[in-house]
C-alpha positions as CSV (number, residue, x, y, z in Angstrom):
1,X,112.7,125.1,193.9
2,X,112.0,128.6,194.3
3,X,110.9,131.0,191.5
4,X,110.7,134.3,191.6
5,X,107.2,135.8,190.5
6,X,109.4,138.0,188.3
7,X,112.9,137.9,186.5
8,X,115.1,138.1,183.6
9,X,116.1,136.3,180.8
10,X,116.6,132.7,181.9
11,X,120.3,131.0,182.5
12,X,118.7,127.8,181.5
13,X,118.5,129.1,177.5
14,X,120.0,131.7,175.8
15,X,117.4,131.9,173.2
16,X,114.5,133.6,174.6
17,X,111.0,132.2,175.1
18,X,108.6,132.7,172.1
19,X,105.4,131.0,171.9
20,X,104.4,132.4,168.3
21,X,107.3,130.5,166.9
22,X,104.9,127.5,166.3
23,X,102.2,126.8,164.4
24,X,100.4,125.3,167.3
25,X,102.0,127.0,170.7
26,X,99.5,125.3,172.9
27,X,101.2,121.9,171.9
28,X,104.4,122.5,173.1
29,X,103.3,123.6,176.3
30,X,100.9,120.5,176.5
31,X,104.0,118.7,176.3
32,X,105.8,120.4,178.5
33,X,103.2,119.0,181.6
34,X,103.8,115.4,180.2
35,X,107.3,115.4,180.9
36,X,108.6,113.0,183.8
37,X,111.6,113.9,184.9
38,X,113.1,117.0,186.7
39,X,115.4,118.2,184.1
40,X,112.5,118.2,181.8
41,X,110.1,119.9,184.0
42,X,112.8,122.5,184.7
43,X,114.2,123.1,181.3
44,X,109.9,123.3,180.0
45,X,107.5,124.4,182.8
46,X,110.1,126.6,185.2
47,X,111.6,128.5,182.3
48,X,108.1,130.4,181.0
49,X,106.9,130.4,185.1
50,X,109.9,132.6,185.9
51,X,108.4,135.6,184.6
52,X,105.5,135.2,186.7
53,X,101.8,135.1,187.1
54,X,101.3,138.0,185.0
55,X,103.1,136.7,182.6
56,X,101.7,133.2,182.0
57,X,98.2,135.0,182.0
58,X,99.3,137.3,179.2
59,X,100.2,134.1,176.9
60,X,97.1,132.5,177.6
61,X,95.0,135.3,176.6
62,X,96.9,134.9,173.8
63,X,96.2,131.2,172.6
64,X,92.7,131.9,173.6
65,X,92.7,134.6,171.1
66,X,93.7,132.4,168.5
67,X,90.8,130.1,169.6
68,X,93.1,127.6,171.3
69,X,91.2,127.2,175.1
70,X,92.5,124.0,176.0
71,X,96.1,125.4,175.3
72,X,95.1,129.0,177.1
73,X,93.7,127.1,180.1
74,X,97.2,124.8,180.6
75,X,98.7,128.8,181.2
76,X,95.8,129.9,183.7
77,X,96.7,127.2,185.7
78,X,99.5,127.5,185.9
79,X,99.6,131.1,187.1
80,X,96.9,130.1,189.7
81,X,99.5,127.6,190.5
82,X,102.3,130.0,191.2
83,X,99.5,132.5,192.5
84,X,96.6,131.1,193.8
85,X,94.9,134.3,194.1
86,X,95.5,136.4,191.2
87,X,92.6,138.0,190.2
88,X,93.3,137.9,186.4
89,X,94.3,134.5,186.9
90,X,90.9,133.2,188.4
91,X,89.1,135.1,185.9
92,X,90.7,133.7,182.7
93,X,90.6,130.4,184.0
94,X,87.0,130.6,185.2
95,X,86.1,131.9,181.6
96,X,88.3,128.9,179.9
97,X,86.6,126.1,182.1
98,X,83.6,127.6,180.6
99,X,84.2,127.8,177.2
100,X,85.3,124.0,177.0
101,X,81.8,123.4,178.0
102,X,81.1,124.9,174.0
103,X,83.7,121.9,172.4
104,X,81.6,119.6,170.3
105,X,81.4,116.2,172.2
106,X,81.8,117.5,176.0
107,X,79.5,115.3,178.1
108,X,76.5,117.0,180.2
109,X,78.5,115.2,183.3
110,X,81.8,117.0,182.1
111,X,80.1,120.2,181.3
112,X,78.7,120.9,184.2
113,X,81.5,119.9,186.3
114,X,83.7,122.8,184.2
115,X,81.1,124.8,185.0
116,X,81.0,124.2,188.0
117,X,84.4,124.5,189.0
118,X,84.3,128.0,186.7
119,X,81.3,129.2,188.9
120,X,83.8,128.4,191.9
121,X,86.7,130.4,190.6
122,X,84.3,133.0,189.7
123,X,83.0,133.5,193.0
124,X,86.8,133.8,194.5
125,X,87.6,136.4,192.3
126,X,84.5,138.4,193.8
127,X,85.6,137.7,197.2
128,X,89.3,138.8,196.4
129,X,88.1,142.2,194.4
130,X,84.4,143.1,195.0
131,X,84.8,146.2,193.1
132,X,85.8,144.6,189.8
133,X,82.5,144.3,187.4
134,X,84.2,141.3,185.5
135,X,84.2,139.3,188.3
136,X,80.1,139.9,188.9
137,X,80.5,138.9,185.4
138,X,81.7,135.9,184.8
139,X,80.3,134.9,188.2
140,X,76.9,135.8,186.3
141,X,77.6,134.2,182.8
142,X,79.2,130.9,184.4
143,X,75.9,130.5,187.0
144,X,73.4,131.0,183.4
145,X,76.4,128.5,181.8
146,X,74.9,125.8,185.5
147,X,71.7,126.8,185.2
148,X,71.5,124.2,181.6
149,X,72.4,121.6,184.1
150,X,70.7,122.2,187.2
151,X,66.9,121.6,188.3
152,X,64.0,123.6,187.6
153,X,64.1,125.6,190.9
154,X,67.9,125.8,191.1
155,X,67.5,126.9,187.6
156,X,65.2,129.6,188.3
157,X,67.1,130.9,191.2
158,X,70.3,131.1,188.9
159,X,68.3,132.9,186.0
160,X,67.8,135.6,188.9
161,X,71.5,135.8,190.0
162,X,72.8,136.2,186.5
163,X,70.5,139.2,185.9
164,X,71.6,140.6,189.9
165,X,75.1,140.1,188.6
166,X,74.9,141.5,185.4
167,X,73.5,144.6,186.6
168,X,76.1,144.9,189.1
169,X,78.9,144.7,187.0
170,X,76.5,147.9,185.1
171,X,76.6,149.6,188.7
172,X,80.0,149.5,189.0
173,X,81.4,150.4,185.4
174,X,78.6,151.8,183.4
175,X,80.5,151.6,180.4
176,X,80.7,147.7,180.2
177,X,79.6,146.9,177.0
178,X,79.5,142.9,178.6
179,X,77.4,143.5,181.1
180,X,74.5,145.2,179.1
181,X,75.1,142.5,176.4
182,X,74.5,139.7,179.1
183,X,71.5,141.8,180.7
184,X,70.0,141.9,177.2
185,X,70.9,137.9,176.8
186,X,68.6,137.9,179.8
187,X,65.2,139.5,178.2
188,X,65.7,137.6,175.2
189,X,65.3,134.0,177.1
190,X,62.7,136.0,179.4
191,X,60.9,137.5,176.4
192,X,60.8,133.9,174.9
193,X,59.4,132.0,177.8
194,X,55.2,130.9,177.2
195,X,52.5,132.1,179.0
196,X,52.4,128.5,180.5
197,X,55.5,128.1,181.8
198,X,55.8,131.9,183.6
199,X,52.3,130.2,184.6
200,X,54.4,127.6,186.2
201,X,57.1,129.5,187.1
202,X,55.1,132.2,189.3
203,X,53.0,129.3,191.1
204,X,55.4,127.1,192.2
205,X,58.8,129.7,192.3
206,X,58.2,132.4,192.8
207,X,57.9,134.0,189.6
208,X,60.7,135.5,187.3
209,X,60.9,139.6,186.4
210,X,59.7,140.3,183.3
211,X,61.6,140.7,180.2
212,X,60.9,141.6,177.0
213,X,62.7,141.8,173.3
214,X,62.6,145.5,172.8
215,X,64.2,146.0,176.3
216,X,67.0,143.5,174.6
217,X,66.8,145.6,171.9
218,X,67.8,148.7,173.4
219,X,70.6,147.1,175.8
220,X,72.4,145.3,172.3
221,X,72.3,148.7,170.8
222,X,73.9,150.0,173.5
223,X,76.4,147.3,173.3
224,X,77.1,148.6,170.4
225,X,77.3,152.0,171.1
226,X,79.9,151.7,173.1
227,X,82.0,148.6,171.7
228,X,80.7,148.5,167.7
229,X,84.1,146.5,167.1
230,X,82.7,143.2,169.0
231,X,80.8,140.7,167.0
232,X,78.6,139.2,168.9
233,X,77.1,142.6,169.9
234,X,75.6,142.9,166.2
235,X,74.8,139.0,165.8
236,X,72.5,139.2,169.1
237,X,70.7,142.2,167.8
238,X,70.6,140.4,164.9
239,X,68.7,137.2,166.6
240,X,66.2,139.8,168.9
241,X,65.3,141.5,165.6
242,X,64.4,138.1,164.6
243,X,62.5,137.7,167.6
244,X,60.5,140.8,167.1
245,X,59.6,139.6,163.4
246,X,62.3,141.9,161.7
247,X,63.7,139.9,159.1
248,X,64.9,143.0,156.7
249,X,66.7,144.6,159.3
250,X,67.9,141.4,161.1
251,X,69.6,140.8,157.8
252,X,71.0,143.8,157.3
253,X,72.5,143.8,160.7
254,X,74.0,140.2,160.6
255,X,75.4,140.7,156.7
256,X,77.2,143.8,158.5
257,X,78.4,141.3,161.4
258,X,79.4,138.8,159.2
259,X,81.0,141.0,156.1
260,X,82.3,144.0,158.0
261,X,86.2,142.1,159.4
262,X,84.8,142.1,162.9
263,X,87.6,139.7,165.0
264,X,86.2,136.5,166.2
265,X,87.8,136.8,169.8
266,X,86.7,133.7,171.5
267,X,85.4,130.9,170.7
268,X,81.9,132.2,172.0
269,X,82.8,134.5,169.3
270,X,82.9,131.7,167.0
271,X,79.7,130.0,167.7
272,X,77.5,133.4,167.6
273,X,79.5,133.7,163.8
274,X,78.2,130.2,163.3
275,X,74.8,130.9,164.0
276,X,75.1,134.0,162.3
277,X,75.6,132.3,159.3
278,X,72.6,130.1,159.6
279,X,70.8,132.7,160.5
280,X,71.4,134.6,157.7
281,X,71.5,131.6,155.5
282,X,67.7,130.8,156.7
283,X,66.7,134.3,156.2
284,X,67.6,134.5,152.6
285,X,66.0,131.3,151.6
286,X,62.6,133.3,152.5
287,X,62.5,131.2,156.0
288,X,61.9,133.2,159.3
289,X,65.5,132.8,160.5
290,X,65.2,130.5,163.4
291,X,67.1,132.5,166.2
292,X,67.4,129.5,168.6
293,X,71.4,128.6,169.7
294,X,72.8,125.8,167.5
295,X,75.8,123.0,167.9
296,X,78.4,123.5,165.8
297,X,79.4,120.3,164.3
298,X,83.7,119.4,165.1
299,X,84.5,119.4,160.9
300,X,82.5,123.2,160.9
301,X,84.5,124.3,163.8
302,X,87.5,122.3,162.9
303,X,87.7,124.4,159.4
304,X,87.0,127.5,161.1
305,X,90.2,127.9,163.6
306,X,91.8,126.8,161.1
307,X,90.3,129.7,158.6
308,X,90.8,132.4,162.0
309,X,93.9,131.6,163.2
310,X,95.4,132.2,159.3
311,X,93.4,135.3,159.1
312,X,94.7,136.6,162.5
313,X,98.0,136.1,161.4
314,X,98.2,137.6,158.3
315,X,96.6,140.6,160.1
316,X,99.4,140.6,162.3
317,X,101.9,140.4,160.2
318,X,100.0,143.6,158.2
319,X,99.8,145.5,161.3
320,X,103.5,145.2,162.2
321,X,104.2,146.1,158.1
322,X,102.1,149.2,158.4
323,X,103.5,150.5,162.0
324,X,107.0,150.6,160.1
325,X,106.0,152.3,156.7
326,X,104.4,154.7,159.1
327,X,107.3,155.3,160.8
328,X,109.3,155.5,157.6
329,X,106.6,157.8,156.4
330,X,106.3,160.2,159.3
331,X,110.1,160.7,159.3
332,X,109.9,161.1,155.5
333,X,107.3,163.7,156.1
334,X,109.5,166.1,158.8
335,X,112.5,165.7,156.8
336,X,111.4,166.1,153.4
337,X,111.4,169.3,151.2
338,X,107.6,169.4,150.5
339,X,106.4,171.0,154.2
340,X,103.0,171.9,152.7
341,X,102.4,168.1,152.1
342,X,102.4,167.1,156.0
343,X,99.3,165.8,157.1
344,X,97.2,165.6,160.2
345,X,97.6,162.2,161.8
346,X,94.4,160.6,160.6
347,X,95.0,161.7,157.4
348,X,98.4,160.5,157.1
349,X,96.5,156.6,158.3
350,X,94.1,157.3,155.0
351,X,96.9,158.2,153.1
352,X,98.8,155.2,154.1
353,X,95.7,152.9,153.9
354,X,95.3,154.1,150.8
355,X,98.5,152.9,149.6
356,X,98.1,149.7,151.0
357,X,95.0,149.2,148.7
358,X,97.0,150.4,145.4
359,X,100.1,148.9,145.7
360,X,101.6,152.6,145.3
361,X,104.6,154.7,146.5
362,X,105.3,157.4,148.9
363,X,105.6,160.2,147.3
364,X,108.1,161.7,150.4
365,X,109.8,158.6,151.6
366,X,110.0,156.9,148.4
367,X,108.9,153.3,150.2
368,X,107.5,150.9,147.9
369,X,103.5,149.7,149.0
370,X,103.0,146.1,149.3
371,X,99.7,144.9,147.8
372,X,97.5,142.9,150.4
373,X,94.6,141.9,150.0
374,X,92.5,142.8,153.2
C-alpha cells in the first residue's frame, strides 16, 4: 500500500490519533505490531505512519520522555522503516538501542549487540549529515557504551574515538552542552585510571592522553553554564568533586540536583538521579561518597517511572492551566480600568506564580487561583 510521508486526518477514524489518552501509550502501539491480519495492521500501524517520519519521531521522543524506551524505540523504527535515512530517525533510535542496554536484567550478549547495532546507526547518521554535532555524538557515546564489551585493545582504541568525537561535535557547535559533558565523562575515567594500568596501557597500546578531574571540573561547569536546567550536568560535578576529595561542596551541589525540580529526561537521567541519591546518602552518613556508577535494582527503577511519569503529568497539566490564566490575565490587564497596574512580562509570570502559590485572585481579571502544590 502506499502512504504518503505526509497527510491529513485519516478516513480510516474520525476520532483523531492521541497517544496521551492512555496511561501507558507505548502499549497500545506494542499491540498494534502483534496484530496478524491486514485490517488490523491498517486500522493500527498505517493510521499513525500517515503522518510521516517526522511525525512518528516526534511521539517517540515523547514516550522516551516519560521514560518509556522500549515504547519510544517501537516509533523510531518505524519511521526508519518508512524512511530509512532520516537523520532524526537514526539518531533517536541509535540513542534508544542504547539506553535498553541500562534496563536491569539485559544480558552482556544482548547489550552489546544493542550497542552494537546503535554504534551502526550512529555512524549512518554521520555519513548522511557530517555537519550535525549529535551525530559525532551519539556516534561517540554509543562506541564508550562498546567499549564495556570489547577487548582491552579494542577498548583502548574506542576510549580514543569517543574523546575525537566528542570534541568534534564541540568544533562544530561550541555551544553543546552534551559534548563538553561527555568530554568531561572522559577525564574523569582518565583521571581514575592507576599508575599501573596507564603503565600497561602506554607499553603495550600505545598510551591514552591524559586526563585529569579538574579538567572535568571545568568542562561540567561549563555544562552548566550553558544548560543549568539538565540534571545530570550538576550530578557529574557532583561525582568529580567527589573525586577531588570535595565532600562539602559535592553535597551541596547534588542536594541542589536532587531538590531543585530539575526533569529527569531519560532514563540516563534516571540512573545519574539514582546514584545521586546514594551519593548523597553515603556522604551524609560521614562516608566518602563512593562516586563509582551503580545498577539500579528493577523494584528502585520500577517505583521511580512510576513516581516521574505522575510528576510529569501533573506538570503538564499545570503548564497548560497557567498558559490560559495568562492569557485571561493579559487580556484582563489591556482591557481593565487600572492602566497603571500593567506589568512588564516577567513580572506579570511572578505575579501569576505568585498566585499559584497562594491560592489568590486576580485583582484585574477576577480568575480564581488554583492551589498546587509544586
Amino acid at each position: 500500500m502506499d502512504i504518503p510521508s505526509k497527510g491529513g486526518p485519516s478516513p480510516l477514524s474520525k476520532k483523531p490519533f492521541h497517544f496521551t489518552d492512555f496511561k501507558d501509550p507505548a502499549s497500545r502501539f506494542r499491540q498494534f505490531l502483534t496484530d496478524k491480519t491486514k485490517k488490523q495492521r491498517k486500522w493500527k500501524v498505517e493510521l499513525p505512519r500517515k503522518h510521516g517520519a517526522t511525525y512518528l519521531v516526534e511521539r517517540g521522543y515523547e514516550l522516551e520522555t516519560y521514560l518509556d524506551t522500549k515504547g519510544a524505540l517501537a516509533f523510531y523504527e518505524e519511521a526508519l522503516d518508512l524512511e530509512p535515512n532520516h537523520t532524526q530517525a537514526l539518531l533517536r533510535c541509535s540513542k534508544a538501542l542504547s539506553d535498553l542496554t541500562l534496563e536491569p536484567g539485559t544480558s552482556e550478549a544482548n547489550a552489546q549487540a544493542l550497542v552494537t547495532r546503535a554504534v551502526a546507526l550512529a555512524e549512518r547518521a554521520v555519513e548522511l549529515n557530517g555537519a550535525d554535532p549529535l551525530a559525532h555524538l551519539a556516534r561517540a557515546i554509543n562506541l564508550g557504551r562498546l567499549a564495556l564489551y570489547s577487548s582491552t585493545k579494542t577498548k583502548v582504541d574506542l576510549v580514543r574515538a569517543v574523546r575525537v568525537g566528542a570534541e568534534k561535535a564541540i568544533e562544530l557547535n561550541k555551544d553543546e552542552d552534551l559534548g563538553y559533558h561527555l568530554l568531561g565523562r572522559w577525564h574523569n575515567e582518565m583521571g581514575s585510571l592507576s599508575f599501573i594500568v596507564k603503565l600497561a596501557i602506554n607499553v603495550f597500546y600505545g598510551g591514552l592522553e591524559e586526563g585529569t578531574h579538574l579538567d572535568a571540573k571545568r568542562l561540567f561547569e561549563k555544562c552548566i553554564v550553558l544548560n543549568p536546567k539538565r540534571m545530570i550536568h550538576h550530578i557529574e560535578l557532583g561525582r568529580t568533586y567527589i573525586k577531588l576529595n570535595m565532600p562539602e561542596k559535592a553535597s551541596e551541589v547534588l542536594t541542589s540536583a536532587l531538590h531543585s525540580g530539575m526533569e529527569v529526561e531519560d532514563i540516563n537521567a534516571l540512573h545519574e538521579k539514582y546514584d545521586a541519591e546514594a551519593m548523597l546518602a553515603e556522604l551524609n552518613r560521614g562516608g566518602a561518597g563512593s562516586s563509582s556508577w551503580r545498577s539500579m535494582t528493577p523494584q528502585w527503577l520500577k517505583a521511580a517511572r512510576a513516581h516521574e511519569q505522575q510528576r510529569k503529568r501533573q506538570s503538564n497539566t499545570l503548564s497548560s492551566k497557567r498558559k490560559h490564566d495568562m492569557a485571561l490575565h493579559d487580556t484582563a490587564m489591556a482591557i481593565g480600568s487600572n492602566a497603571d497596574a500593567r506589568l512588564p512580562s516577567f513580572e506579570r509570570e511572578k505575579e501569576v506564580d505568585r498566585e499559584y502559590a497562594l491560592g489568590a485572585t486576580c485583582r484585574n481579571c477576577k480568575t480564581i487561583r488554583i492551589h498546587i502544590t509544586p
